[in-house]
C-alpha positions as CSV (number, residue, x, y, z in Angstrom):
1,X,112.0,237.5,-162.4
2,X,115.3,238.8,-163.0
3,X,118.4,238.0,-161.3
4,X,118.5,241.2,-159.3
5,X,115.0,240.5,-157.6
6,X,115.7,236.5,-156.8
7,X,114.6,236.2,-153.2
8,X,117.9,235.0,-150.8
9,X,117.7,231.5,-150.1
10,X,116.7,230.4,-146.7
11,X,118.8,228.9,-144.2
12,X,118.0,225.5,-143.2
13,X,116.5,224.5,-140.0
14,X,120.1,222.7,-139.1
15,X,121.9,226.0,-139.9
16,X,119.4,228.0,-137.8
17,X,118.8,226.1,-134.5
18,X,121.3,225.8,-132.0
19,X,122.6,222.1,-130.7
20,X,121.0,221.8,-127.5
21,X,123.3,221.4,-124.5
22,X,123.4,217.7,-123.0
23,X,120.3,216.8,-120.1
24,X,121.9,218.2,-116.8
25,X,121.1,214.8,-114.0
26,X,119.4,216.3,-111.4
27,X,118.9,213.8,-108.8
28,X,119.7,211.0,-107.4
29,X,123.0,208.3,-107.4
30,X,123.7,209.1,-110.6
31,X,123.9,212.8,-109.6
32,X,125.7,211.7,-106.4
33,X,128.4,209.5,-109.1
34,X,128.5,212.2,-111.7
35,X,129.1,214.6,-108.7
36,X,132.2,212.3,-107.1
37,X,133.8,211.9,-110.5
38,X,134.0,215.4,-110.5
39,X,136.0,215.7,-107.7
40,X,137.8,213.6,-108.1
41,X,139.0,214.8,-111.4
42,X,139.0,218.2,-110.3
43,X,141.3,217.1,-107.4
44,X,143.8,215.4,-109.1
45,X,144.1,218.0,-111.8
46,X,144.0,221.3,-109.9
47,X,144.4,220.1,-106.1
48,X,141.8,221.1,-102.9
49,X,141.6,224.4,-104.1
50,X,140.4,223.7,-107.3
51,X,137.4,222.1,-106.0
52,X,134.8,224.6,-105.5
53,X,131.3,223.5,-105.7
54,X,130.6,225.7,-109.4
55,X,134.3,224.0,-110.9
56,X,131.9,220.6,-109.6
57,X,128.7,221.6,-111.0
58,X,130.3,222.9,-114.7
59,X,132.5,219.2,-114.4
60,X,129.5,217.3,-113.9
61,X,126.9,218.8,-115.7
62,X,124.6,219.4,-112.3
63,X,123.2,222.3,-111.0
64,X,125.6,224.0,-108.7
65,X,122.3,224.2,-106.2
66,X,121.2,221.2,-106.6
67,X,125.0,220.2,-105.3
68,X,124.2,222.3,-102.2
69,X,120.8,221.0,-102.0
70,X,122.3,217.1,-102.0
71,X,125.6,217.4,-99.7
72,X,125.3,221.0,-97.5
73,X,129.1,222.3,-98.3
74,X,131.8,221.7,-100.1
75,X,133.5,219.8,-96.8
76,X,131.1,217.3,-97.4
77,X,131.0,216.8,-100.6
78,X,134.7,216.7,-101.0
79,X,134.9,214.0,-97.9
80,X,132.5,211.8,-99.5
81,X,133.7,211.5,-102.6
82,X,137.4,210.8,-101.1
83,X,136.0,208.4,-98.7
84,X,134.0,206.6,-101.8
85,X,136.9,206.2,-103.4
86,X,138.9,205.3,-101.2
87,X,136.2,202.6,-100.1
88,X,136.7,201.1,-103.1
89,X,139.9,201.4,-103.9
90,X,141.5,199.9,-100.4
91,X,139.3,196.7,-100.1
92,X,140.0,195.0,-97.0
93,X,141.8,191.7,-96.5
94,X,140.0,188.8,-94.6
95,X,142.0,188.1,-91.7
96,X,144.0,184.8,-92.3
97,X,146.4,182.8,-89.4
98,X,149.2,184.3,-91.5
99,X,149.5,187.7,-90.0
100,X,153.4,188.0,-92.6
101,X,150.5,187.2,-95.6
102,X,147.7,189.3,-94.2
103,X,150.3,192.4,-93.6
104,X,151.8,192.1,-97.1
105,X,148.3,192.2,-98.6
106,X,147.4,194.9,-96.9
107,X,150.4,197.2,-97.8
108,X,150.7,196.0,-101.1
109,X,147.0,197.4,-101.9
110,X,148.2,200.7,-99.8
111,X,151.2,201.0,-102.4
112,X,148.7,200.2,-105.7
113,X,146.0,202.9,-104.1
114,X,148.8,205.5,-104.0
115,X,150.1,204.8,-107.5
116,X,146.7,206.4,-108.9
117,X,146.5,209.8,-109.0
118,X,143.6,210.2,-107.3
119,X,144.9,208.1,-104.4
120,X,148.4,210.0,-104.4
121,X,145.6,213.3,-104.2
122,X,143.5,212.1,-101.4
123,X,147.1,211.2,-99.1
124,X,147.7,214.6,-99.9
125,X,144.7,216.0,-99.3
126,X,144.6,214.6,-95.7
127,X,147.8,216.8,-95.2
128,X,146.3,220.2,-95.9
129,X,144.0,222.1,-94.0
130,X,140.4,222.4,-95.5
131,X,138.2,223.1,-92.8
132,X,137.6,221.7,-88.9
133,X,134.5,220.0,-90.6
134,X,136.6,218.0,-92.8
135,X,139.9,217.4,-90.5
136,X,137.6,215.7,-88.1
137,X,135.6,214.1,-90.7
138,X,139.0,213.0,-92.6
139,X,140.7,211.6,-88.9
140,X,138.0,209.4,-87.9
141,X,137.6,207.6,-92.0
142,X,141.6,207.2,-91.4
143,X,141.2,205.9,-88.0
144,X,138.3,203.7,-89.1
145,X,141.0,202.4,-91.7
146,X,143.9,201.9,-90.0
147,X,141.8,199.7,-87.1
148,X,141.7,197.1,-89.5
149,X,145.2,196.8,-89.9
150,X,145.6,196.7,-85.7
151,X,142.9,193.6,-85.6
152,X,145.6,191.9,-87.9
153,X,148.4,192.4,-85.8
154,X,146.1,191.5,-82.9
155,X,145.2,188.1,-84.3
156,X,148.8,187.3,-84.7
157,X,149.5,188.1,-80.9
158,X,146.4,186.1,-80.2
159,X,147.7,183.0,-82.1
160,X,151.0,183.0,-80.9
161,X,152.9,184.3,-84.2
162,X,153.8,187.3,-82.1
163,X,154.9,188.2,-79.0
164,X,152.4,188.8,-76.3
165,X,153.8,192.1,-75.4
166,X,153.6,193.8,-78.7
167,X,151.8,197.2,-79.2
168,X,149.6,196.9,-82.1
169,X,148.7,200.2,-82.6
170,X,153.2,201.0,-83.1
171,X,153.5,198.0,-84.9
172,X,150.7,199.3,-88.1
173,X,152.4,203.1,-87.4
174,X,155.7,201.7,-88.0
175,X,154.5,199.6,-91.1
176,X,151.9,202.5,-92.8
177,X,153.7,206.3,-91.9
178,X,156.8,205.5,-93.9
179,X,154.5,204.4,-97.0
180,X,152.4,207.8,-96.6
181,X,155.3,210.6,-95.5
182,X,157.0,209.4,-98.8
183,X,153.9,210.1,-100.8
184,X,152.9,213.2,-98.7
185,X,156.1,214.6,-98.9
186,X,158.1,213.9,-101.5
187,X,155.0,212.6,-104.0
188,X,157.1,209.0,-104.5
189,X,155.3,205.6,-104.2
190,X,157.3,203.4,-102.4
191,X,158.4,200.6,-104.6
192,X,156.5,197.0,-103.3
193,X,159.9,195.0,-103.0
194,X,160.7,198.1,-100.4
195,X,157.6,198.2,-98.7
196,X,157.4,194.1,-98.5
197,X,161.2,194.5,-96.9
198,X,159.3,197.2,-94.6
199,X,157.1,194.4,-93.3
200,X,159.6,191.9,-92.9
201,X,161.9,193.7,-90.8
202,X,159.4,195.3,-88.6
203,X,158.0,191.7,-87.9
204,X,161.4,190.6,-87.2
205,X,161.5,192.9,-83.7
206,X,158.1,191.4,-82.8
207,X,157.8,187.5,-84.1
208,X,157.0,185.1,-80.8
């Protein structure tokens, strides 16, 4: 056979066949985790508005129905993936008879929440208008939240380290809306020698 008429060789089966795309997860918690990693990535990165439920699907690797199918609307799935992590990431303090202590803890693992980006996004995020839906979902979480820091100051009226005529409810305002409005508005963490001076002199106005 001469040169000419040499048949071309073939291509290998490697060379031929595409790679196949990674499994999508369809179902279940790890669809529900791949899901909130994805917004919370999303989030961080490109803000509320960068979380629509096909950025989701493409970030996780799901099904953009199968999203719908598993949370409704993007409301929800948004909320429950800020509310996860911020379940996590803001583990309550046992109540102690040291309500100075139990305060301190308490901001200080506000102030280490908000020095991640995703917990600087979600304080933002809580500033913004999304929907009704989620403002009303997002006001009772916070609500739910802050309460634990009003049983605190509670048990230290109840045990006589403050005075019997303090206002819980101001006394956590005054401690946790200077923390947040500096991160909501101006994106700065306040330091923890700051915030632990915060505590100190607001206690001062209200020690028995």
């Amino acid at each position: 056979m001469s040169e000419q008429e040499k048949p071309e060789p073939q291509e290998s089966a490697a060379q031929t066949t595409p790679e196949k795309a990674p499994p999508l997860r369809r179902r279940g918690e790890a669809m529900r985790r791949a899901a909130f990693d994805a917004v919370m990535r999303l989030l961080t990165q490109r803000g509320p508005q960068g979380v629509t439920m096909a950025a989701v699907a493409a970030t996780a690797g799901v099904h953009e129905s199968s999203l719908y199918r598993q949370f409704g609307t993007r409301e929800k799935l948004l909320y429950q993936a800020a509310s996860r992590y911020s379940d996590v990431a803001l583990q309550q303090h046992p109540i102690s008879d040291d309500v100075r202590a139990d305060l301190r803890a308490t901001i200080a693992t506000l102030i280490d929440y908000m020095n991640t980006p995703q917990g600087a996004a979600v304080v933002h995020l809580a500033t913004v208008a999304v929907s009704p839906e989620f403002d009303r979902e997002s006001t009772v979480y916070w609500h739910r939240r802050l309460a634990h820091s009003i049983s605190i100051v509670r048990h230290g009226i109840e045990t006589g380290q403050l005075r019997a005529d303090t206002d819980p409810k101001l006394v956590v305002d005054a401690l946790i809306w200077p923390v947040l409005a500096r991160v909501a508005l101006f994106r700065q963490v306040m330091t923890k020698p700051d915030a632990m001076r915060l505590v100190d002199q607001v206690l001062r106005g209200v020690l028995a």
